[in-house]
Each structure stands twice: as structure tokens, then as C-alpha cells.
N, CA, C and O atoms as a GROMACS GRO file, in nm:
protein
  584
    1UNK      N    1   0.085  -0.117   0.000
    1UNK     CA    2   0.000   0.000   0.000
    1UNK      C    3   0.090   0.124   0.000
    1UNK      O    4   0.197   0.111   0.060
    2UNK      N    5   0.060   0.258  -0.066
    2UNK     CA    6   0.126   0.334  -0.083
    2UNK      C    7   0.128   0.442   0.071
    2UNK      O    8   0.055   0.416   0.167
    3UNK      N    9   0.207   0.538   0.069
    3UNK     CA   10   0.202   0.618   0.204
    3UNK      C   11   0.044   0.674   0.205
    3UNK      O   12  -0.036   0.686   0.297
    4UNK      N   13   0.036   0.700   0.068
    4UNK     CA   14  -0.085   0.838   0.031
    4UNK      C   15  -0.200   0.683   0.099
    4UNK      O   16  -0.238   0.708   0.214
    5UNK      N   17  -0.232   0.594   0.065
    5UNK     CA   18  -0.331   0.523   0.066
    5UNK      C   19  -0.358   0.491   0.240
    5UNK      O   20  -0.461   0.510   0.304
    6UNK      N   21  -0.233   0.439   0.284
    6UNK     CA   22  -0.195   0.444   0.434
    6UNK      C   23  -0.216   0.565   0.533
    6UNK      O   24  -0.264   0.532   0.641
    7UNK      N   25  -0.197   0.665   0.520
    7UNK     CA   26  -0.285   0.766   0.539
    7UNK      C   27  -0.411   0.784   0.528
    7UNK      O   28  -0.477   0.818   0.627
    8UNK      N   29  -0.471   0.765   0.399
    8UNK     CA   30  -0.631   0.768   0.398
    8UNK      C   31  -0.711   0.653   0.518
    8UNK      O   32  -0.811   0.671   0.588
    9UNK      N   33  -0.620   0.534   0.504
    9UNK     CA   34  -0.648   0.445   0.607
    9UNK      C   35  -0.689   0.467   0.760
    9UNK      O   36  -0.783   0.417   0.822
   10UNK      N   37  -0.595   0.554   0.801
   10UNK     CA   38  -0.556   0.580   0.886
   10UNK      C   39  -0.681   0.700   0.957
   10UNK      O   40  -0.741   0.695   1.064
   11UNK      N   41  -0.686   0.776   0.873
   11UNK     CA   42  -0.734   0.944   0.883
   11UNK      C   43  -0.917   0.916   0.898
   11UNK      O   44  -0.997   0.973   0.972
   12UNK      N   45  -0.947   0.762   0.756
   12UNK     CA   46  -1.096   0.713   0.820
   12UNK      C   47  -1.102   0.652   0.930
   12UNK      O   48  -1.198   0.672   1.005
   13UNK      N   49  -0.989   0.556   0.966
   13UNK     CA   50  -0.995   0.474   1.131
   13UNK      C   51  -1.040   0.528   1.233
   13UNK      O   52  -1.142   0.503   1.299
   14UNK      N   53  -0.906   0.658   1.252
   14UNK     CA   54  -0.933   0.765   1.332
   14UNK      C   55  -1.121   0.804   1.318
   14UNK      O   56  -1.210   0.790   1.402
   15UNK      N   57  -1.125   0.839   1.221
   15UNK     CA   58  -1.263   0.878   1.245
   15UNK      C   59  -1.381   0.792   1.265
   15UNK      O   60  -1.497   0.828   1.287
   16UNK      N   61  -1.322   0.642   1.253
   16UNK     CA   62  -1.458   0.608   1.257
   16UNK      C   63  -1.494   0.533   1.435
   16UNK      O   64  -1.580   0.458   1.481
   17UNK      N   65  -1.372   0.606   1.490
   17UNK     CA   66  -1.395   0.588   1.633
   17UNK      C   67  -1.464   0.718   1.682
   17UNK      O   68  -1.486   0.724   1.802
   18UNK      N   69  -1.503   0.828   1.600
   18UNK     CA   70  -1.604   0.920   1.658
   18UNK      C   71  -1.716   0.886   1.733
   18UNK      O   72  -1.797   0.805   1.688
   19UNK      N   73  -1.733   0.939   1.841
   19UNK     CA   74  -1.879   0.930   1.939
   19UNK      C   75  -1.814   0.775   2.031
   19UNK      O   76  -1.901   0.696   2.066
   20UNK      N   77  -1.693   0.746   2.059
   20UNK     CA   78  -1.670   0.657   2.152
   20UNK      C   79  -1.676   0.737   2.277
   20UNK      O   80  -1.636   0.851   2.298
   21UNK      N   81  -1.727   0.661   2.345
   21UNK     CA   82  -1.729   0.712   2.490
   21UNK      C   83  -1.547   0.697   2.567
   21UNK      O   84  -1.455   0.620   2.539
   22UNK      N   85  -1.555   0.788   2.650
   22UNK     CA   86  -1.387   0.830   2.703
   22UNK      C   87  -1.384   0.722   2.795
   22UNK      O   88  -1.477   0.710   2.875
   23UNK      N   89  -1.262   0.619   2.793
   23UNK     CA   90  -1.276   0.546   2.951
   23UNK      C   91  -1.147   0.487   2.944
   23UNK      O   92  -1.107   0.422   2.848
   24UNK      N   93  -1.065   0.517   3.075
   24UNK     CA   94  -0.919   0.513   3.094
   24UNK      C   95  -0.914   0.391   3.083
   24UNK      O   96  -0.992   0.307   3.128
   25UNK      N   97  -0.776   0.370   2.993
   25UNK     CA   98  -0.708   0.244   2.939
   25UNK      C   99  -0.811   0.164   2.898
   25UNK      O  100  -0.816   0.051   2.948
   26UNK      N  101  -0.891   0.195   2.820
   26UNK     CA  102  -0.978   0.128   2.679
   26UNK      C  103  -0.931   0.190   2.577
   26UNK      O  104  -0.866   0.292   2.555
   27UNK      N  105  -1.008   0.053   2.485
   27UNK     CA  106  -0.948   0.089   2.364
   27UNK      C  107  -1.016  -0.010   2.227
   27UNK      O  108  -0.959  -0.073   2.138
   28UNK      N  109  -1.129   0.005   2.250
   28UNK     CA  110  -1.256  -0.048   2.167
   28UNK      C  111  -1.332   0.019   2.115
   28UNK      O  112  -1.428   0.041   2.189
   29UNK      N  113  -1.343   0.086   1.977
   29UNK     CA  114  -1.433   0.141   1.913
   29UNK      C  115  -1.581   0.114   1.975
   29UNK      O  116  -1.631   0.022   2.039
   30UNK      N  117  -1.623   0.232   1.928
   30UNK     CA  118  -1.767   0.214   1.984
   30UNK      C  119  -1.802   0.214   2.163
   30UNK      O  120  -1.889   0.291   2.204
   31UNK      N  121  -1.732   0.128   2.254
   31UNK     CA  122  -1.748   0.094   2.366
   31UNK      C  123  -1.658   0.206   2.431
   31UNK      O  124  -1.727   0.279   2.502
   32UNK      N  125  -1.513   0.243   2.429
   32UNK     CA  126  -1.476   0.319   2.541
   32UNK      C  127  -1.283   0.319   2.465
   32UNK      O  128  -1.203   0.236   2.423
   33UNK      N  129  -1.290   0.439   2.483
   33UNK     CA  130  -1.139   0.485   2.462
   33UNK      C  131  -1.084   0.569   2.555
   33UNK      O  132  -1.152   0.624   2.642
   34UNK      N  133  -0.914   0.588   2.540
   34UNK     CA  134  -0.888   0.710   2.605
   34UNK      C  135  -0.825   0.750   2.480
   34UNK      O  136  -0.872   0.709   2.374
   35UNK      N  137  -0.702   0.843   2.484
   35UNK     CA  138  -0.630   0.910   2.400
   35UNK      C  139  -0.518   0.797   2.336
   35UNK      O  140  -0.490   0.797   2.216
   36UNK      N  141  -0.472   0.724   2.410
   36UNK     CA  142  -0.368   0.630   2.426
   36UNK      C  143  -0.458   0.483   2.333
   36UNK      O  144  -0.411   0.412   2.244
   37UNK      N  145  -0.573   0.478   2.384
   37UNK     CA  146  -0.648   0.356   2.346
   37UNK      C  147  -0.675   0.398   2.180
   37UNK      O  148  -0.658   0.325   2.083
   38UNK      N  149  -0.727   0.557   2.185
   38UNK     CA  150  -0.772   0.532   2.030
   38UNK      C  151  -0.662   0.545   1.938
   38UNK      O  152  -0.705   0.540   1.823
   39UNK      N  153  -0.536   0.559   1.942
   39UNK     CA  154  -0.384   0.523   1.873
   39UNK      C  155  -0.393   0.410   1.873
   39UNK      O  156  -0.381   0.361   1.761
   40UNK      N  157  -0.414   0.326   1.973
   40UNK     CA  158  -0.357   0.171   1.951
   40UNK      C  159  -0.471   0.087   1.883
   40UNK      O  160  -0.446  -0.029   1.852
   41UNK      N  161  -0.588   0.136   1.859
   41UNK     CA  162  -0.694   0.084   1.812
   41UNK      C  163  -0.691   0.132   1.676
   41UNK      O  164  -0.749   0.061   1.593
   42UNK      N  165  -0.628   0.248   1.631
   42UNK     CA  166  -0.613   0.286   1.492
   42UNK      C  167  -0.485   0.185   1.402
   42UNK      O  168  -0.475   0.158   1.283
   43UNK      N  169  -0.386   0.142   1.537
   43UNK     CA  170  -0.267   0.081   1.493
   43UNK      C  171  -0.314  -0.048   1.498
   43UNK      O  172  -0.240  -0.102   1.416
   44UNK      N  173  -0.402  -0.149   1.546
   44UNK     CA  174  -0.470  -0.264   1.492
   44UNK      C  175  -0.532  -0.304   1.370
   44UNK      O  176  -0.521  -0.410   1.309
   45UNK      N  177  -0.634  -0.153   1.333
   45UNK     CA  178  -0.670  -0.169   1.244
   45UNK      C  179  -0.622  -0.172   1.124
   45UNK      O  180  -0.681  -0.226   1.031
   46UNK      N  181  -0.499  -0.110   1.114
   46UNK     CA  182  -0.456  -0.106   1.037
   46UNK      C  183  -0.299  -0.183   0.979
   46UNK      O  184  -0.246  -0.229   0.878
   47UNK      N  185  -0.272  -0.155   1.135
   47UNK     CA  186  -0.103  -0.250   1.100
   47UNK      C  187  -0.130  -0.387   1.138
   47UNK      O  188  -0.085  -0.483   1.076
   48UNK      N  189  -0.195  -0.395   1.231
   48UNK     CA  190  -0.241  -0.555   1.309
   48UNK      C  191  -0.204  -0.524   1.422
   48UNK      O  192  -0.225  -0.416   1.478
   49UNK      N  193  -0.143  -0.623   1.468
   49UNK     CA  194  -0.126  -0.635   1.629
   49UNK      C  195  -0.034  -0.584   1.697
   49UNK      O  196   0.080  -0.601   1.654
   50UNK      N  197  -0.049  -0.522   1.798
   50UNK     CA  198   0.025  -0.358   1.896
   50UNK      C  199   0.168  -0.410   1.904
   50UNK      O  200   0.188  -0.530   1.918
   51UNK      N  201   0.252  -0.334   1.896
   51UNK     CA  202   0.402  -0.363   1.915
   51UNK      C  203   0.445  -0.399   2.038
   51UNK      O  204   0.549  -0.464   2.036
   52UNK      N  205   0.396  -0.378   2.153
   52UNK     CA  206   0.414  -0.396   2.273
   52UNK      C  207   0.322  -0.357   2.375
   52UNK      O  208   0.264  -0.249   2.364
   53UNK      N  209   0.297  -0.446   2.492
   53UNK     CA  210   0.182  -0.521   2.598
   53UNK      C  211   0.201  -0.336   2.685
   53UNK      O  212   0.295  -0.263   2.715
   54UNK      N  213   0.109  -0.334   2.691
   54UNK     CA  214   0.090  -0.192   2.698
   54UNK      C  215   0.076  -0.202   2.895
   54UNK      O  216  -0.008  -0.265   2.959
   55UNK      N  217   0.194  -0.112   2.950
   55UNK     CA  218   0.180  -0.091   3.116
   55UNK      C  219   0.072  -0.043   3.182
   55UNK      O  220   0.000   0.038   3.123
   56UNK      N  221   0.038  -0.090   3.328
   56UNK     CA  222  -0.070  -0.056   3.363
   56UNK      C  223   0.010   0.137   3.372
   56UNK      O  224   0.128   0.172   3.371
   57UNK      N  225  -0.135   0.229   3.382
   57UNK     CA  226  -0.088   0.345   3.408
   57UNK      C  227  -0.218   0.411   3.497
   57UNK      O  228  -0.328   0.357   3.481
   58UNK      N  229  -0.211   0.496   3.565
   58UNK     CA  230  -0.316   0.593   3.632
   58UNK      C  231  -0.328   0.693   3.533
   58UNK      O  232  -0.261   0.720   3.434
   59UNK      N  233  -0.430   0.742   3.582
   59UNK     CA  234  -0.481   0.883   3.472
   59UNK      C  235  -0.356   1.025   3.520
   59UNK      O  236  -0.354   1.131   3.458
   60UNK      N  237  -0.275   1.000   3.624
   60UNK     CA  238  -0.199   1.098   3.649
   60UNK      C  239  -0.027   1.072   3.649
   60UNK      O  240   0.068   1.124   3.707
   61UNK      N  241  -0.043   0.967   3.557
   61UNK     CA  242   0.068   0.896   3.547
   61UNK      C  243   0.196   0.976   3.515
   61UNK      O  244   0.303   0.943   3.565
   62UNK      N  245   0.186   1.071   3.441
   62UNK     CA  246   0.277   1.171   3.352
   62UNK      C  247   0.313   1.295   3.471
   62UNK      O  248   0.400   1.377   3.443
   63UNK      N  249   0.259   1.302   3.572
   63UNK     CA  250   0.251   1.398   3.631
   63UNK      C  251   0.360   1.325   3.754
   63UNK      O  252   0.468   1.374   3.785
   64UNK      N  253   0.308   1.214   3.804
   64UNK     CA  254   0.375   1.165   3.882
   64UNK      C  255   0.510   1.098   3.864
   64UNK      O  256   0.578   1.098   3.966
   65UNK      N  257   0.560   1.046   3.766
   65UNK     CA  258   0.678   1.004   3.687
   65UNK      C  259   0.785   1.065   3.655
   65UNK      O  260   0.902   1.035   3.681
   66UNK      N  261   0.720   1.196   3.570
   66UNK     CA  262   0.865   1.291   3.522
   66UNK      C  263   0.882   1.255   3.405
   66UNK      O  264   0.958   1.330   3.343
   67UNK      N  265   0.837   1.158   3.340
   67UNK     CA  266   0.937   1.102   3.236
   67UNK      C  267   0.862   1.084   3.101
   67UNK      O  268   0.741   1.059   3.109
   68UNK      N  269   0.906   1.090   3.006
   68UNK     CA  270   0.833   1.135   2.851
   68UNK      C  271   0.770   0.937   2.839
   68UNK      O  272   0.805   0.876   2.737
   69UNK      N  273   0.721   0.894   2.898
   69UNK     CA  274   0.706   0.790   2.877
   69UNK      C  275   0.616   0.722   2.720
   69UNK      O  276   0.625   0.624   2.646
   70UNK      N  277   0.530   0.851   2.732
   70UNK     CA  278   0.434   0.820   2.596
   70UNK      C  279   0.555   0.884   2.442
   70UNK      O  280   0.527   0.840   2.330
   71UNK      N  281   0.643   0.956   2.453
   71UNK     CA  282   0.727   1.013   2.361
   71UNK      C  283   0.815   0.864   2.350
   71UNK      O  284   0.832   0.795   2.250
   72UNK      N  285   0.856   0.845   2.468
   72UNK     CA  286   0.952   0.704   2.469
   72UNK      C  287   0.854   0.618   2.389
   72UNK      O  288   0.925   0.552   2.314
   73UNK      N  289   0.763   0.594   2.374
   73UNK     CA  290   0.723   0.496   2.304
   73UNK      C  291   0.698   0.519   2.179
   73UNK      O  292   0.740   0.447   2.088
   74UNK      N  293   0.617   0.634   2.159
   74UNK     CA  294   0.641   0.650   2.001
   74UNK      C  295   0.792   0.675   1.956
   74UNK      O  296   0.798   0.641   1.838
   75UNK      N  297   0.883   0.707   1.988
   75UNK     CA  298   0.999   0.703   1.936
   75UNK      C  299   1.074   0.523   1.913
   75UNK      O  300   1.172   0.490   1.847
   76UNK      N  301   0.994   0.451   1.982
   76UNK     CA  302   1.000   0.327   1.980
   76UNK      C  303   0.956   0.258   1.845
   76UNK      O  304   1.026   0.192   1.768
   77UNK      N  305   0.865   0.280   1.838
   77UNK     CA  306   0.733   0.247   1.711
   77UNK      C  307   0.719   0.299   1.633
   77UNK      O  308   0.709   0.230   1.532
   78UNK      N  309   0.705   0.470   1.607
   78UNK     CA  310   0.654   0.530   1.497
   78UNK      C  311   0.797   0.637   1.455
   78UNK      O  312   0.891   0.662   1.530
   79UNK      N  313   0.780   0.683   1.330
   79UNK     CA  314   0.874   0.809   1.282
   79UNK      C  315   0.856   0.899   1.356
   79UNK      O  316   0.750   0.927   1.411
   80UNK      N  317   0.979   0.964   1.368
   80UNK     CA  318   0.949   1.120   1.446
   80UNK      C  319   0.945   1.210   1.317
   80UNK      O  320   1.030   1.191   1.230
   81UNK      N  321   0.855   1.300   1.303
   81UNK     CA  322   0.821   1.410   1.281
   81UNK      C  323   0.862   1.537   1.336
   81UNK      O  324   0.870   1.556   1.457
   82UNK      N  325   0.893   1.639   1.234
   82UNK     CA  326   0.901   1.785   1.337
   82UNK      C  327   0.743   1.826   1.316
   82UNK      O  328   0.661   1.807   1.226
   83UNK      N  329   0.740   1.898   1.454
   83UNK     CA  330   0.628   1.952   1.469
   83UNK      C  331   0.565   2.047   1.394
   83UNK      O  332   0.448   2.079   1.417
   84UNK      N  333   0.621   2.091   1.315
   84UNK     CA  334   0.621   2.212   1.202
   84UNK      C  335   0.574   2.129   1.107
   84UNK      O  336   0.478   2.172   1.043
   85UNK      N  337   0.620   2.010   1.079
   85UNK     CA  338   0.602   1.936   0.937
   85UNK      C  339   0.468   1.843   0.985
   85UNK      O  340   0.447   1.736   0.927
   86UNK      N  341   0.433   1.860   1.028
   86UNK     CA  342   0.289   1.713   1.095
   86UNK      C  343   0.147   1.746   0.976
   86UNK      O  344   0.101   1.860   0.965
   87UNK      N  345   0.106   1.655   0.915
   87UNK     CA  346   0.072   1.607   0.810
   87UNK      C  347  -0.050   1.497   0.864
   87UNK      O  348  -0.044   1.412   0.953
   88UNK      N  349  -0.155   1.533   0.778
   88UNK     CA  350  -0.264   1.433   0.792
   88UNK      C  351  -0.242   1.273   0.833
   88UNK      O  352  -0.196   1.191   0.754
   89UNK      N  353  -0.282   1.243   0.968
   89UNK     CA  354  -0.258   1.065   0.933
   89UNK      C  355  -0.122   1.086   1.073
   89UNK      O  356  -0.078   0.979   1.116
   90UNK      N  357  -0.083   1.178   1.117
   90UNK     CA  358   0.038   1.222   1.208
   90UNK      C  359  -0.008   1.162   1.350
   90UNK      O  360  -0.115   1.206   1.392
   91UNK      N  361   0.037   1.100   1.402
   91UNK     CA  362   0.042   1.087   1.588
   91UNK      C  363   0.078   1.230   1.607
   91UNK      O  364   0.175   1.280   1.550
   92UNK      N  365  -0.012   1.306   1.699
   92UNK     CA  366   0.048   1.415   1.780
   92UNK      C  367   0.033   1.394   1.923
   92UNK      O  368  -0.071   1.357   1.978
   93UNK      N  369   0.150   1.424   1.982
   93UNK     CA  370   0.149   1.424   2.161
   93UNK      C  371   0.154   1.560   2.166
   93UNK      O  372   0.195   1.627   2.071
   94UNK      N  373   0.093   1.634   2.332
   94UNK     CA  374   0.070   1.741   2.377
   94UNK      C  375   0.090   1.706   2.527
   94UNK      O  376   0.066   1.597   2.578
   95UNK      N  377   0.147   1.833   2.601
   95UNK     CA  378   0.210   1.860   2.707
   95UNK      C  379   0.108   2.018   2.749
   95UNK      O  380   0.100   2.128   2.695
   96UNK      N  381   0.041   1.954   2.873
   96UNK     CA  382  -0.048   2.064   2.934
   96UNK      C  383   0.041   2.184   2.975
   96UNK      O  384   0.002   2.294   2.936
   97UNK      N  385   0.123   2.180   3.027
   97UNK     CA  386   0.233   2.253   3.076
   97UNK      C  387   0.405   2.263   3.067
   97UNK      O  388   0.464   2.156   3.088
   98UNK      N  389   0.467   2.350   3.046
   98UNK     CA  390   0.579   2.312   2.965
   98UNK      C  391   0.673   2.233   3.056
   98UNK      O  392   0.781   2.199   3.008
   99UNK      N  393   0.650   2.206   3.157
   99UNK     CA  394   0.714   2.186   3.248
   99UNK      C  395   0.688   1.987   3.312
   99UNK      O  396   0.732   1.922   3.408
  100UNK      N  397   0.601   1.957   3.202
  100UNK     CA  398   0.539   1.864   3.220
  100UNK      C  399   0.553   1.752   3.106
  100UNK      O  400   0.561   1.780   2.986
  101UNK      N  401   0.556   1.612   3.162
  101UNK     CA  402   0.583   1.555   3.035
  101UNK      C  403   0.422   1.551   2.976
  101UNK      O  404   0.316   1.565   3.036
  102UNK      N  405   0.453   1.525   2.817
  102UNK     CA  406   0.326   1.500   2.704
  102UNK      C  407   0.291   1.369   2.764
  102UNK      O  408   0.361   1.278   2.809
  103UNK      N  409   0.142   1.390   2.750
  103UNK     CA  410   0.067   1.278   2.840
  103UNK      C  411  -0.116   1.308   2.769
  103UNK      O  412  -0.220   1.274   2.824
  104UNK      N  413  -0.101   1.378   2.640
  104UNK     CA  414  -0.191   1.372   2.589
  104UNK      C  415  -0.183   1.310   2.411
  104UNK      O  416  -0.070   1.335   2.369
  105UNK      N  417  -0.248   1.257   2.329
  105UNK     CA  418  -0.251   1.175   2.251
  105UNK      C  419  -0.375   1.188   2.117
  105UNK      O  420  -0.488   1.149   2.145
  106UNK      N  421  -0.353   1.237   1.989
  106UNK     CA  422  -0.443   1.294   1.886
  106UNK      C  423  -0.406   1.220   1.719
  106UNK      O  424  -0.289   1.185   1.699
  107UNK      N  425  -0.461   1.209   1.660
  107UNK     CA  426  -0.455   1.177   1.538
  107UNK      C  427  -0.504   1.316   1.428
  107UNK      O  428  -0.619   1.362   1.431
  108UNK      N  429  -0.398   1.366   1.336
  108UNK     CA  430  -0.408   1.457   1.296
  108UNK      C  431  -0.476   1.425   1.185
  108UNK      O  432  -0.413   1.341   1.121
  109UNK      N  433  -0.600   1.462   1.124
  109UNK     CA  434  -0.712   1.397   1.018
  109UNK      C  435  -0.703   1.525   0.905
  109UNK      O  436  -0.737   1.496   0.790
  110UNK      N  437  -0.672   1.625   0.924
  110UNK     CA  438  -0.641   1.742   0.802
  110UNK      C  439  -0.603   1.806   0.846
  110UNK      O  440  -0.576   1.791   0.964
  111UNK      N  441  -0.573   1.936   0.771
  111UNK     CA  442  -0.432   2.010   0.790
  111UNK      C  443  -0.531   2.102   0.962
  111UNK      O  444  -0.462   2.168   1.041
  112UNK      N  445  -0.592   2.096   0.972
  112UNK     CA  446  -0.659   2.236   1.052
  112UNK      C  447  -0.761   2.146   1.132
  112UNK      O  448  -0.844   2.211   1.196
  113UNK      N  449  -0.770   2.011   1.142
  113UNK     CA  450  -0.870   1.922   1.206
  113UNK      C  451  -0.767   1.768   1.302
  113UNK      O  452  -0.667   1.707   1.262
  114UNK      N  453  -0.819   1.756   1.390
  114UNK     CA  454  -0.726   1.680   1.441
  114UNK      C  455  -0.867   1.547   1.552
  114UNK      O  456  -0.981   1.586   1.577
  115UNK      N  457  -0.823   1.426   1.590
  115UNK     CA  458  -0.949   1.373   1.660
  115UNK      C  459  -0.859   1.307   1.756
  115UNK      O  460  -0.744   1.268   1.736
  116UNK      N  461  -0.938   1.299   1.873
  116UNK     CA  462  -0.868   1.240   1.983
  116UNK      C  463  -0.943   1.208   2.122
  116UNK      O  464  -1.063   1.230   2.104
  117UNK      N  465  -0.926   1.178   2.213
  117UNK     CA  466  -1.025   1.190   2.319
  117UNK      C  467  -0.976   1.271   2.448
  117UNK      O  468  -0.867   1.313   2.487
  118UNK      N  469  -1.127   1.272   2.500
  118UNK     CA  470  -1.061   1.370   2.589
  118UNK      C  471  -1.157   1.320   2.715
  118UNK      O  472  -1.274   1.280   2.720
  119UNK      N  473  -1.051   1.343   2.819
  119UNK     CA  474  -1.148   1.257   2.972
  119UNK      C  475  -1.305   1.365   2.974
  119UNK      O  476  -1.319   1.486   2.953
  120UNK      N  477  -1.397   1.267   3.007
  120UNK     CA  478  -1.539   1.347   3.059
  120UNK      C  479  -1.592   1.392   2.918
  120UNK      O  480  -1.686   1.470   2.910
  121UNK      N  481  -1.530   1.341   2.807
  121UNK     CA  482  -1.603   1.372   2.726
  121UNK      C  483  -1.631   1.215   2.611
  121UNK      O  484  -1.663   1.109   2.664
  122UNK      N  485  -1.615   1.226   2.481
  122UNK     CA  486  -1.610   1.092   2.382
  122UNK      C  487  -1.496   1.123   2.298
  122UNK      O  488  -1.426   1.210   2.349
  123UNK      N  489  -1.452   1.077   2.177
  123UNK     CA  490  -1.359   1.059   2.069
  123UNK      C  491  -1.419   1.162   2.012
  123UNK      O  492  -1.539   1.147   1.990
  124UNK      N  493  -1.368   1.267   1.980
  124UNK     CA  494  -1.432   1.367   1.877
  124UNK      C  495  -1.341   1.445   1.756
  124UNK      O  496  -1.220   1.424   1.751
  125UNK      N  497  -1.383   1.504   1.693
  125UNK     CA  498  -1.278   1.557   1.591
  125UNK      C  499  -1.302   1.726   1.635
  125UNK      O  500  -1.402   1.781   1.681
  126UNK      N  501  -1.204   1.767   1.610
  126UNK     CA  502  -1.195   1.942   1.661
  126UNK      C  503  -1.099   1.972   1.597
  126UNK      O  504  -1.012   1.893   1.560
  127UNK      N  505  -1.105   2.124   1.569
  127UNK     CA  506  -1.018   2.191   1.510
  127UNK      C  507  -0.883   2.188   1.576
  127UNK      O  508  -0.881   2.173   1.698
  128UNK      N  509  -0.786   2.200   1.521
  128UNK     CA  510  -0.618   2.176   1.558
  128UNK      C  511  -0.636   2.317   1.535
  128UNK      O  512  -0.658   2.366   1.424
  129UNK      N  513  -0.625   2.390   1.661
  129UNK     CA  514  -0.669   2.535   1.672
  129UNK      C  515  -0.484   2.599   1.765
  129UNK      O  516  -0.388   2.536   1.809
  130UNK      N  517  -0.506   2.693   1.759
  130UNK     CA  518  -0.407   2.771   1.823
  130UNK      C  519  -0.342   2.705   1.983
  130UNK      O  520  -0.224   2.690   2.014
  131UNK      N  521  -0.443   2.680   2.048
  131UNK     CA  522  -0.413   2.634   2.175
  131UNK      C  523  -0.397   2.481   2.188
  131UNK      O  524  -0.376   2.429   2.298
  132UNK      N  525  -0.411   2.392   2.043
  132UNK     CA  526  -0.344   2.285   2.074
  132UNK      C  527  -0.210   2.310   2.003
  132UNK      O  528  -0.111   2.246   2.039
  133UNK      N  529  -0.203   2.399   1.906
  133UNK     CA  530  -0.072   2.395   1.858
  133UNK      C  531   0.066   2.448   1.968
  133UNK      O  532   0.180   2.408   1.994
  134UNK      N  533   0.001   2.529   2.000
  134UNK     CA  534   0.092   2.605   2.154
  134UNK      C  535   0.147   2.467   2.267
  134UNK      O  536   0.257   2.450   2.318
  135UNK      N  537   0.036   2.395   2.276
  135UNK     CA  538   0.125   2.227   2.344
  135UNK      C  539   0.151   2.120   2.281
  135UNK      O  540   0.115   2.010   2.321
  136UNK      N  541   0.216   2.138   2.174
  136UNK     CA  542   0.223   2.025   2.061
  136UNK      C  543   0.389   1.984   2.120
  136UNK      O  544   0.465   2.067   2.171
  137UNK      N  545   0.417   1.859   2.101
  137UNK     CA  546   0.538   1.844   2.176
  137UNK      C  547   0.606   1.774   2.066
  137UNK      O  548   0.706   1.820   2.010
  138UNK      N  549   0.545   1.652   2.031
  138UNK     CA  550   0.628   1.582   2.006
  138UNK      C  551   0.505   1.514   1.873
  138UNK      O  552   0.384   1.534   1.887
  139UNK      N  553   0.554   1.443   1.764
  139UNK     CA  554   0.509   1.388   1.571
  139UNK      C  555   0.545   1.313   1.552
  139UNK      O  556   0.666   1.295   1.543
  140UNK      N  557   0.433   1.205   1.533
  140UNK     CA  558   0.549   1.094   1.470
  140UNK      C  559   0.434   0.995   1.342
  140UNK      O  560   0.314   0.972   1.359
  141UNK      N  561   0.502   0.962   1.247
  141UNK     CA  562   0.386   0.903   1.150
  141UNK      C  563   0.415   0.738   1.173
  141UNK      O  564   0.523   0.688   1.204
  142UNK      N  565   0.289   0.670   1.148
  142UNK     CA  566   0.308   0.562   1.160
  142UNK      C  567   0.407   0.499   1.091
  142UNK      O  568   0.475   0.556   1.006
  143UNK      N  569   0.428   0.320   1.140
  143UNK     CA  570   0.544   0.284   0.987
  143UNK      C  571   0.449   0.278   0.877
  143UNK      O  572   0.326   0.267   0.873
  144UNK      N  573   0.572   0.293   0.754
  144UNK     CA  574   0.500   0.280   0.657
  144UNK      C  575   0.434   0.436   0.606
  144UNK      O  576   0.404   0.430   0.486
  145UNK      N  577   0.415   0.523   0.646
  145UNK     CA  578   0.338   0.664   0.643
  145UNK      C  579   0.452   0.785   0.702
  145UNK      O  580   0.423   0.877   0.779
  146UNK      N  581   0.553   0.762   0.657
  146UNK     CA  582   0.652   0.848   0.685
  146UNK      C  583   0.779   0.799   0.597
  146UNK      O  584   0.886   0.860   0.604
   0.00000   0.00000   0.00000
């Protein structure tokens, strides 16, 4: 399959986990995602089976740690990207505070639209607006799509 096609793949997956309900460390279309779950559920669908048995974590895991743990892993698995260059079909991580590791998790679906989940809410698509670009940390494209 070509990058361009792998992307399109990717960019409907992402979307067709819209209206999942938010629920820490899920990761089942339709039934319950988090940010983390709907990446690895986009990377089933499409690559097959997850690269590695995924750690238990708390919802405040990033806070309590210190440590880029979700960056450590996509640098494990996927291409890094500069953040400048992030392109439809892109893993984006985000960091609430600069001071904080990225501990949030999005699939970039067009140049100005991005979908992801968010606690207390479902999987939704929203504009990749100013204030997510301001905590954009870290890009990486899947294999194969980079």
C-alpha cells in the first residue's frame, strides 16, 4: 500500500472511532477509549497487532513520573516528525504545561482538524486550533506513512 493510501487508512480509522465514549485504558471502538487507546486501536486496524503489551498506568501517570514515557514509546514504534512538518494521518502528543511531560494523545485527520479523546467527554474531531498547537510536543507518523 502506498504512504498516500496508508494515510487515507488511517485518517478514516481515526474517524470512525467518533462518538466513543472516554474510559481510561480502553481501547474499543464504539465501547470506550482514552487518547492512548484510540492510537492503539487505529494501529490494529490497520497495522495488526500492537508492538508492545501496553503498562498498567493511572490517569496521572505523567505527572507523577517525570518522564516522557508516551514520547519514549512512540519514538520506539513510529517516525518522528518535526512539529512544524505534521501532516494528515500524524500521531500528535501534547504537554499541558511546559514543564510537564506529554501525556496527551491525537490523530491529525487534516491540515486544521485533528481527533482524539478527551477525559469526561467521547472521541471527537476538533479543530487543531491555536491552543493545541501552543502544546504540541512531540510527531510521529506511523510505519510505513513516513
Amino acid at each position: 500500500m502506498s504512504e498516500t493510501e496508508l494515510r487515507a487508512k488511517i485518517i478514516a480509522e481515526a474517524r470512525r472511532w467518533i462518538g466513543t465514549p472516554y474510559l481510561h485504558r480502553a481501547s474499543l471502538a464504539g465501547e470506550g477509549a482514552d487518547c492512548l487507546g484510540l492510537v492503539r486501536g487505529v494501529w490494529r486496524a490497520v497495522l495488526g497487532a500492537e508492538p508492545e503489551t501496553l503498562p498498567a498506568y493511572a490517569p496521572d501517570w505523567a505527572e507523577a513520573t517525570r518522564t516522557e514515557q508516551l514520547a519514549q514509546a512512540g519514538f520506539r514504534h513510529l517516525a518522528p516528525v518535526a512539529v512544524e512538518a505534521v501532516r494528515p494521518g500524524d500521531v500528535l502528543l501534547f504537554r499541558w504545561r511546559a514543564h510537564l511531560p506529554a501525556k496527551h494523545a491525537a490523530i491529525l485527520v487534516a491540515d486544521d482538524r485533528m481527533v482524539h479523546a478527551h477525559d469526561g467527554a467521547s472521541v471527537a474531531e476538533v479543530a487543531f486550533a491555536p491552543w493545541w498547537r501552543r502544546r504540541l510536543a512531540f510527531a510521529f507518523a506511523f510505519p510505513g506513512a513516513g
